[in-house]
TORVEX-310306 format. One record per residue (C-alpha): residue number from 1; chain; residue in one letter; x, y, z. Coordinates in steps of 0.2 Angstrom, whole numbers, padded with zeros to 4 digits. Layout:
REM TORVEX-310306
[r NUM,'A','A',[X,Y,Z]]
...
This chain:
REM TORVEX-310306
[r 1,'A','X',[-0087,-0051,0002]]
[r 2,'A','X',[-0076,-0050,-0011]]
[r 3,'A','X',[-0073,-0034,-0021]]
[r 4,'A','X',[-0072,-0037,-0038]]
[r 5,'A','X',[-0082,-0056,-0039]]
[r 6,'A','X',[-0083,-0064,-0058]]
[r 7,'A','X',[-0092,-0078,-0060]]
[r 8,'A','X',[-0092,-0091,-0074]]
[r 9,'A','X',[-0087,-0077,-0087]]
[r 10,'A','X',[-0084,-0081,-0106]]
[r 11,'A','X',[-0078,-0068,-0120]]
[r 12,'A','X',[-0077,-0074,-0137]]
[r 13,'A','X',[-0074,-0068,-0153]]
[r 14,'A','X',[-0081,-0077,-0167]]
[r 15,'A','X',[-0087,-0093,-0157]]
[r 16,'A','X',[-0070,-0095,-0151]]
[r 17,'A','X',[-0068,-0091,-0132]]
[r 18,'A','X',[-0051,-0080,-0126]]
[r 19,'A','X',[-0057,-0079,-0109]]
[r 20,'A','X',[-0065,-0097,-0104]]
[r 21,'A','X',[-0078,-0101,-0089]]
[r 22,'A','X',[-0068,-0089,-0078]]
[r 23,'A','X',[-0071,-0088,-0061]]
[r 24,'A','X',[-0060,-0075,-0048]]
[r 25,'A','X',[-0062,-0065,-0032]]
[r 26,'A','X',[-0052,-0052,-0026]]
[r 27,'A','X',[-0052,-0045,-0010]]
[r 28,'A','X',[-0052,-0028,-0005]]
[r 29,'A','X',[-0036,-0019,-0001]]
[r 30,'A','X',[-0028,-0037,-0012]]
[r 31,'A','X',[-0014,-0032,-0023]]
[r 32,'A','X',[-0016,-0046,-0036]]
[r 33,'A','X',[-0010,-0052,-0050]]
[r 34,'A','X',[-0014,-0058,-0068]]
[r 35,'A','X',[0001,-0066,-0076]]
[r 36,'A','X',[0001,-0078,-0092]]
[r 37,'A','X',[0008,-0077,-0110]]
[r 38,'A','X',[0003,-0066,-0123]]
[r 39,'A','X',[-0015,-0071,-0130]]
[r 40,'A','X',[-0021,-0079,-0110]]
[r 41,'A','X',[-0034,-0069,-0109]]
[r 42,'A','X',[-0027,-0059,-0097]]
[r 43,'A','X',[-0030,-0041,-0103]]
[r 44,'A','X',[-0047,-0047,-0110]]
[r 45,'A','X',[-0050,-0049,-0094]]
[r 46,'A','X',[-0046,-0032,-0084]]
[r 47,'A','X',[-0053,-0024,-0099]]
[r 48,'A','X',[-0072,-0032,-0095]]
[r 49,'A','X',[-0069,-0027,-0078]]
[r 50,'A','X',[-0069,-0009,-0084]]
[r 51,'A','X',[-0082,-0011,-0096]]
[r 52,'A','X',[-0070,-0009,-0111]]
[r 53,'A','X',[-0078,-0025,-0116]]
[r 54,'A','X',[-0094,-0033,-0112]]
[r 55,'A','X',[-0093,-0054,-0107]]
[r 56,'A','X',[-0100,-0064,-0119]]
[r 57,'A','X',[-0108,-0076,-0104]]
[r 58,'A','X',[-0104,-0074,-0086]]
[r 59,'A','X',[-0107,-0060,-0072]]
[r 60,'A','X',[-0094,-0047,-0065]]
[r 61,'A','X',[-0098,-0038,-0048]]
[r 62,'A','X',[-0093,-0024,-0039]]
[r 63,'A','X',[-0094,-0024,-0022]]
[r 64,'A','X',[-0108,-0034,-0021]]
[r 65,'A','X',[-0118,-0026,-0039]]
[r 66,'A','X',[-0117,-0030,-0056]]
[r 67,'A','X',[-0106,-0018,-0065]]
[r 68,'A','X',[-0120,-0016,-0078]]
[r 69,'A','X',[-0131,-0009,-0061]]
[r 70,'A','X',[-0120,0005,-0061]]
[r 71,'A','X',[-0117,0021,-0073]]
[r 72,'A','X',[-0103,0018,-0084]]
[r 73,'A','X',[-0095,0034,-0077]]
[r 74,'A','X',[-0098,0030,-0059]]
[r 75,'A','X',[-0089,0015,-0061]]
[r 76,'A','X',[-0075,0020,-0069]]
[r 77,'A','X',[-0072,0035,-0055]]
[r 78,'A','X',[-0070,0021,-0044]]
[r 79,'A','X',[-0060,0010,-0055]]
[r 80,'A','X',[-0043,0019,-0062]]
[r 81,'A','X',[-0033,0013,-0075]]
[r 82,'A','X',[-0016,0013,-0080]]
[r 83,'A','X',[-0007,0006,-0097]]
[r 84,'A','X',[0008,0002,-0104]]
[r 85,'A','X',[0005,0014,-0116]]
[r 86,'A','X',[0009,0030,-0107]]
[r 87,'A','X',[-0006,0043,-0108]]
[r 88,'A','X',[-0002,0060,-0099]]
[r 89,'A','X',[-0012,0073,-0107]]
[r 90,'A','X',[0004,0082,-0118]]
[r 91,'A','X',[-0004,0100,-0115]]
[r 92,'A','X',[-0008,0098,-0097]]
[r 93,'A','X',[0006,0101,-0083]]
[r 94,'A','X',[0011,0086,-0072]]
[r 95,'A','X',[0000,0094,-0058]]
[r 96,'A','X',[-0016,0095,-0072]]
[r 97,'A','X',[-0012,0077,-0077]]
[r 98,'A','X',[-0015,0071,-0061]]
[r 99,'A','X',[-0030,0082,-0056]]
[r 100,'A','X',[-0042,0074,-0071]]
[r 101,'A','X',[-0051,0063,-0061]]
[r 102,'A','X',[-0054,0076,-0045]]
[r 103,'A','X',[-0057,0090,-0055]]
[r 104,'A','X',[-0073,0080,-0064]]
[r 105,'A','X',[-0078,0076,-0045]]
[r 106,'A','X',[-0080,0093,-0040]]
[r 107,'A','X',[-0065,0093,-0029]]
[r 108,'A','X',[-0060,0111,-0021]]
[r 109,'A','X',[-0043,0118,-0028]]
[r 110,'A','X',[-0035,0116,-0010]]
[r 111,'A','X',[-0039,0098,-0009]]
[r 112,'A','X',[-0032,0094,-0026]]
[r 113,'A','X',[-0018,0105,-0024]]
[r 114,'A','X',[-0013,0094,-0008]]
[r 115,'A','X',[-0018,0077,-0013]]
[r 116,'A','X',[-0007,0081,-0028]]
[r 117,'A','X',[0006,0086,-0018]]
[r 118,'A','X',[0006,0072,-0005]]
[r 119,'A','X',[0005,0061,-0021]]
[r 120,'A','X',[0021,0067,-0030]]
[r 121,'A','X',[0030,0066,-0011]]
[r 122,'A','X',[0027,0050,-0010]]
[r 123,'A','X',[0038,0044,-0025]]
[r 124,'A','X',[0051,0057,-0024]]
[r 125,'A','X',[0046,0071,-0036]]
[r 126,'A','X',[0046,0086,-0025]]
[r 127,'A','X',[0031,0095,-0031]]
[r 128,'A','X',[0037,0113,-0030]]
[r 129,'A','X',[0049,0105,-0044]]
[r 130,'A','X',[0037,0095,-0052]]
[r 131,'A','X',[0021,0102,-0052]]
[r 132,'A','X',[0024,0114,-0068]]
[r 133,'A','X',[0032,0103,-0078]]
[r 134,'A','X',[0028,0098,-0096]]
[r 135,'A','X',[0027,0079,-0099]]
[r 136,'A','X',[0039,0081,-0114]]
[r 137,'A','X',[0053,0087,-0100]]
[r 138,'A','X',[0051,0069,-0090]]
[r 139,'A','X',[0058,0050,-0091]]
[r 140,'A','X',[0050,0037,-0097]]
[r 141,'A','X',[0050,0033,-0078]]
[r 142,'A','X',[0044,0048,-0074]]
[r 143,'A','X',[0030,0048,-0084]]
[r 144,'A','X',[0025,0032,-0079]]
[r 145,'A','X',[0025,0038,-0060]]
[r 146,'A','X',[0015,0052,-0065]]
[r 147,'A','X',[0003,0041,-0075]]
[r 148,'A','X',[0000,0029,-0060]]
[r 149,'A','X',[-0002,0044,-0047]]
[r 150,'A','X',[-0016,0049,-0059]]
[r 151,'A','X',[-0026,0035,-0057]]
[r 152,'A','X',[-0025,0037,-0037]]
[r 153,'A','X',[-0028,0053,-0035]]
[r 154,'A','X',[-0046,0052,-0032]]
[r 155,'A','X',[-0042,0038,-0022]]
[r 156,'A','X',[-0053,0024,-0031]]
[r 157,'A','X',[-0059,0008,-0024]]
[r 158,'A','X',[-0048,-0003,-0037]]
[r 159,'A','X',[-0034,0003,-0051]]
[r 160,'A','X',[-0033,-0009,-0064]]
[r 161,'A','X',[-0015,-0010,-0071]]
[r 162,'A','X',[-0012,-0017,-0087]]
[r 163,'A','X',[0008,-0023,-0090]]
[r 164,'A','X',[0011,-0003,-0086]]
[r 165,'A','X',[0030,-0007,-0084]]
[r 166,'A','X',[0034,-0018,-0097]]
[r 167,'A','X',[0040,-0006,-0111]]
[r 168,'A','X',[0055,0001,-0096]]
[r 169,'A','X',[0072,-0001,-0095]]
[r 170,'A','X',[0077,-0012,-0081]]
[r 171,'A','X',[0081,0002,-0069]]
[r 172,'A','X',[0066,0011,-0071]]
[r 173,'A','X',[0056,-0006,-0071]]
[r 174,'A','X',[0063,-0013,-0054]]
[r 175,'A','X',[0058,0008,-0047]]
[r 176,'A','X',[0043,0007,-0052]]
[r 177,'A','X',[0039,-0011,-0045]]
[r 178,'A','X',[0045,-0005,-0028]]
[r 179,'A','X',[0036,0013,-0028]]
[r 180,'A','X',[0020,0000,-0031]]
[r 181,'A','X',[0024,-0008,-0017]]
[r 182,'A','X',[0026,0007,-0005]]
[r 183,'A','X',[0009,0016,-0013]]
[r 184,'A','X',[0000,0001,-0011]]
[r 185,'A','X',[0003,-0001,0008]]
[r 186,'A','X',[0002,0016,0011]]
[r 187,'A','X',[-0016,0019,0004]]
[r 188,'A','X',[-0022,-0002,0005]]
[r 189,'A','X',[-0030,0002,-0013]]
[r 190,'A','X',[-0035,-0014,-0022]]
[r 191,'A','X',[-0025,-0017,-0038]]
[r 192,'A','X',[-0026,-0030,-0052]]
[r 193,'A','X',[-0011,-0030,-0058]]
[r 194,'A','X',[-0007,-0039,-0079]]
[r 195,'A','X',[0009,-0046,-0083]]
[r 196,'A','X',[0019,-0058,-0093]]
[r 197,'A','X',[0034,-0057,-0082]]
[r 198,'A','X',[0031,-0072,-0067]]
[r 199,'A','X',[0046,-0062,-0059]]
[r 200,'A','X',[0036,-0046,-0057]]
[r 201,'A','X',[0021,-0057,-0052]]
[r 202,'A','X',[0030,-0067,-0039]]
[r 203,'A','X',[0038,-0049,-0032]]
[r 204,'A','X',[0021,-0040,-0032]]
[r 205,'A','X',[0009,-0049,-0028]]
[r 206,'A','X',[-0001,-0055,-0013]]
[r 207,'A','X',[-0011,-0068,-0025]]
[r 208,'A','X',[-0008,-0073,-0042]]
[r 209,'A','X',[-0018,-0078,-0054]]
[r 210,'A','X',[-0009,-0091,-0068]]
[r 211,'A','X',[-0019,-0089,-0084]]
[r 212,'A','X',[-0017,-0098,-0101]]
[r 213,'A','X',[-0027,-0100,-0117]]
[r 214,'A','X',[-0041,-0089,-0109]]
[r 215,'A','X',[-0042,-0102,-0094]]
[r 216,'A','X',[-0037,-0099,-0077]]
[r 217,'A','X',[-0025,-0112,-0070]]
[r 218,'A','X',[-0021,-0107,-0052]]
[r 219,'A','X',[-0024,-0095,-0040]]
[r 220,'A','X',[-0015,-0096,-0024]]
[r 221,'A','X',[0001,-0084,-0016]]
[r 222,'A','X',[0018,-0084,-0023]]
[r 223,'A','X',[0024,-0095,-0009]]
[r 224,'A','X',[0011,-0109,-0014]]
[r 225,'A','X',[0014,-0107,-0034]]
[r 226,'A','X',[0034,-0109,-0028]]
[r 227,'A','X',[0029,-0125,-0019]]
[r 228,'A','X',[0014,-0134,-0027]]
[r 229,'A','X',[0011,-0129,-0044]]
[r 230,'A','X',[-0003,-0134,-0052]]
[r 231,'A','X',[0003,-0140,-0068]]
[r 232,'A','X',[0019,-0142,-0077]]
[r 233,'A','X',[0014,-0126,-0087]]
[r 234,'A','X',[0014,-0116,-0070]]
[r 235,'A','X',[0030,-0127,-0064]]
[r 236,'A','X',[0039,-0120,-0079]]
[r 237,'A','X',[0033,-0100,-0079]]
[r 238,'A','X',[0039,-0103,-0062]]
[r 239,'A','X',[0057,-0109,-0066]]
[r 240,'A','X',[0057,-0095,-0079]]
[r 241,'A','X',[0057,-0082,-0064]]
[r 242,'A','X',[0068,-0093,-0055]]
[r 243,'A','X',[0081,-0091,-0068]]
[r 244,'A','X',[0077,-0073,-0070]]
[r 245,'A','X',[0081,-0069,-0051]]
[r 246,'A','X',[0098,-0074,-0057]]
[r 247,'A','X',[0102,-0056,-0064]]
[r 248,'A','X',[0094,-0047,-0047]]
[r 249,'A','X',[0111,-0051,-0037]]
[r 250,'A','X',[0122,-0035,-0035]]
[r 251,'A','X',[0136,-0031,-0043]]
[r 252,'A','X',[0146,-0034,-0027]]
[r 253,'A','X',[0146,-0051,-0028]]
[r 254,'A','X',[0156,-0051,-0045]]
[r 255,'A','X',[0171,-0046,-0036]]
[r 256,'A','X',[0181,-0063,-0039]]
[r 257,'A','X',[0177,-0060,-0056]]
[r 258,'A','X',[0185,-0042,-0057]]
[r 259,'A','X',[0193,-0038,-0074]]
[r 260,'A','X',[0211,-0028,-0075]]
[r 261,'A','X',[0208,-0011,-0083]]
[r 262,'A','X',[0203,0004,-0082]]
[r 263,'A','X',[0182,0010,-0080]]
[r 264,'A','X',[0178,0029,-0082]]
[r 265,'A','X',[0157,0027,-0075]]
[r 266,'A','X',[0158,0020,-0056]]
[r 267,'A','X',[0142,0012,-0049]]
[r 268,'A','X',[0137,0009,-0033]]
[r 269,'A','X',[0140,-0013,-0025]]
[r 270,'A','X',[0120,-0013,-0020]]
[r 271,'A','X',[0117,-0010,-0040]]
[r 272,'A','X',[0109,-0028,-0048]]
[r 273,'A','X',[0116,-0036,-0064]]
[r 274,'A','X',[0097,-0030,-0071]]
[r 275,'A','X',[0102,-0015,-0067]]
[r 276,'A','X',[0120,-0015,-0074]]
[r 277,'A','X',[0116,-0021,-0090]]
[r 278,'A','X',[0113,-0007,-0099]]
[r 279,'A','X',[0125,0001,-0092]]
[r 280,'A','X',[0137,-0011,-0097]]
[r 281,'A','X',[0131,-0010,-0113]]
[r 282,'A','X',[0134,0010,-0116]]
[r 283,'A','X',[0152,0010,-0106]]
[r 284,'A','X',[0157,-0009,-0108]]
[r 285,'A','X',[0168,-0009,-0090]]
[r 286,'A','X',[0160,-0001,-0072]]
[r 287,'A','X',[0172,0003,-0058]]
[r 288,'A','X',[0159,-0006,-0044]]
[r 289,'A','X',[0162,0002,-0029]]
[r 290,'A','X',[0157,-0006,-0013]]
[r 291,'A','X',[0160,-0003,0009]]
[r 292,'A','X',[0175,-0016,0007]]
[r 293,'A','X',[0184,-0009,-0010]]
[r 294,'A','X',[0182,-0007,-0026]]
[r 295,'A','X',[0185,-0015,-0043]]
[r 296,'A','X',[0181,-0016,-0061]]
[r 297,'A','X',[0167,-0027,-0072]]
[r 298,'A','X',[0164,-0029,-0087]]
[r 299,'A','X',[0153,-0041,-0100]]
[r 300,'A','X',[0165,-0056,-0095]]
[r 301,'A','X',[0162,-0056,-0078]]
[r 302,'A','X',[0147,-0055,-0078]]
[r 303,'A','X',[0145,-0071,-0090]]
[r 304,'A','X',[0159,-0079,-0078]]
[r 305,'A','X',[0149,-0076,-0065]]
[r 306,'A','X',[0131,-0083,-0070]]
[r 307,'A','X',[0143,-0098,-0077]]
[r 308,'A','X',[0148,-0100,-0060]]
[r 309,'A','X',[0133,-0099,-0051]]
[r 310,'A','X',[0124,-0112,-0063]]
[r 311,'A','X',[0138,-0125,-0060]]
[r 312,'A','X',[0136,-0121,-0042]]
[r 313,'A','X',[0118,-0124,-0042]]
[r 314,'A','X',[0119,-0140,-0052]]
[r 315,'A','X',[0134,-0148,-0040]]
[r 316,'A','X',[0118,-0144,-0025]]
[r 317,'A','X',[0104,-0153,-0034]]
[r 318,'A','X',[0115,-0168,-0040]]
């Protein structure tokens, strides 16, 4: 039985639907994904799931129920919720920020106090560090991390998370995608997962769900989207993240492309051109180094090198 189950489900606004007929399961301990352009209906629909906004037609369960059989407060203990926008609690210490949910559960101090600990160890904040902090003295990252933790402290059934990553520098973005990764096979909590970014669905998730116009167009793995798209629309949000993998190569592979002059910041071979971007753009040259040498980047070889690539992969498919 599925976990979340919805079932012909329209929401429209003035008579015009933005989620259309929509029909979905996902399974529990599924990490799936929701990916589409902006106005497909995508956020529409985690916001229903959460209750945030009511179907116009159709029915969402929860394990089995009706979401409207349950108390609104119920539900959303066992659904968290993570944004884009980040929404620590400003007053409230990292620790505090992440004990919302458990405190308003009745949890003792000791199981709070280690759930929190055990949470923050998990995506490299050592808690006697991080515990007492403010969220004004964190990243953007950091905060994000902290933000996500919060929804899982009280270990819920589902997390809903809606483009939470979107507004991060690549770094931080590509961090964050694998800390989901590692959370998410550590503690098999099901996550819907919204994006516009076919890359970060393709890299995350264990289904997709292609949505456009408020209609859902395919739902299938990433291998199968890759392979037999459903459409030409799907075809082409798939070439997109195609073209995008081209920037997640590492820096060691620009070394043919190695510029003469001098680089004061030194990055690591293993760092992706993503990556390396920004940092290209604050120091205009890097000094790359790697287990077999070093050498120095800047904009041009970076351009020479994606140049090269592309002519390479046209010489292959002619």
């Amino acid at each position: 039985m599925a976990l979340i189950s919805l079932e012909h489900v329209t929401k429209a606004y003035d008579g015009k639907p933005v989620v259309d007929d929509l029909s979905l399961n996902v399974e529990q301990g599924e990490l799936f994904v929701l990916v589409g352009t902006s106005g497909s209906g995508k956020t529409t629909t985690l916001k229903m799931i959460n209750r945030l906004v009511e179907p116009t037609s159709g029915t969402i369960k929860f394990a089995g129920k009706p979401l409207t059989s349950y108390p609104i407060r119920d539900l959303r203990w066992n659904l968290g919720y993570v944004l884009q926008q980040i929404a620590l609690f400003p007053t409230m210490t990292v620790a505090q920020n992440i004990a919302v949910i458990p405190e308003m559960k009745g949890w003792s101090r000791q199981k709070i106090r280690q759930a929190t600990d055990e949470l923050l160890t998990m995506v490299d904040l050592p808690p006697a560090e991080y515990r007492t902090r403010m969220p004004s003295e964190l990243s953007g990252g950091q905060q994000q991390r902290i933000g996500i933790l919060r929804a899982l402290a009280s270990r819920p059934k589902v997390v809903l998370m809606d483009e939470p990553f979107s507004a991060l520098d690549p770094i931080s973005r590509t961090q964050l995608q694998d800390m989901l990764l590692q959370l998410h096979r550590a503690m098999k909590t099901t996550v819907i997962f919204v994006t516009h970014d076919m890359a970060e669905a393709m890299k995350l998730g264990d289904r997709i769900g292609v949505m456009h116009s408020g209609k859902l167009l395919q739902v299938d793995t990433p291998e199968a989207i890759a392979t037999q798209p459903a459409n030409d629309f799907v075809a082409d949000l798939f070439k997109g993240a195609q073209a995008n993998q081209g920037l997640q190569v590492t820096l060691s592979q620009l070394a043919p492309f190695a510029v003469k002059v001098t680089a004061r910041h030194t990055v690591g071979g293993n760092l992706t051109l993503a990556e390396a971007l920004p940092l290209l753009d604050a120091h205009e040259t890097l000094q790359v180094h790697t287990d077999h040498g070093s050498f120095v980047v800047n904009t041009h070889s970076v351009v020479a090198y994606l140049a090269s690539a592309f002519v390479d992969q046209n010489t292959e498919t002619e």
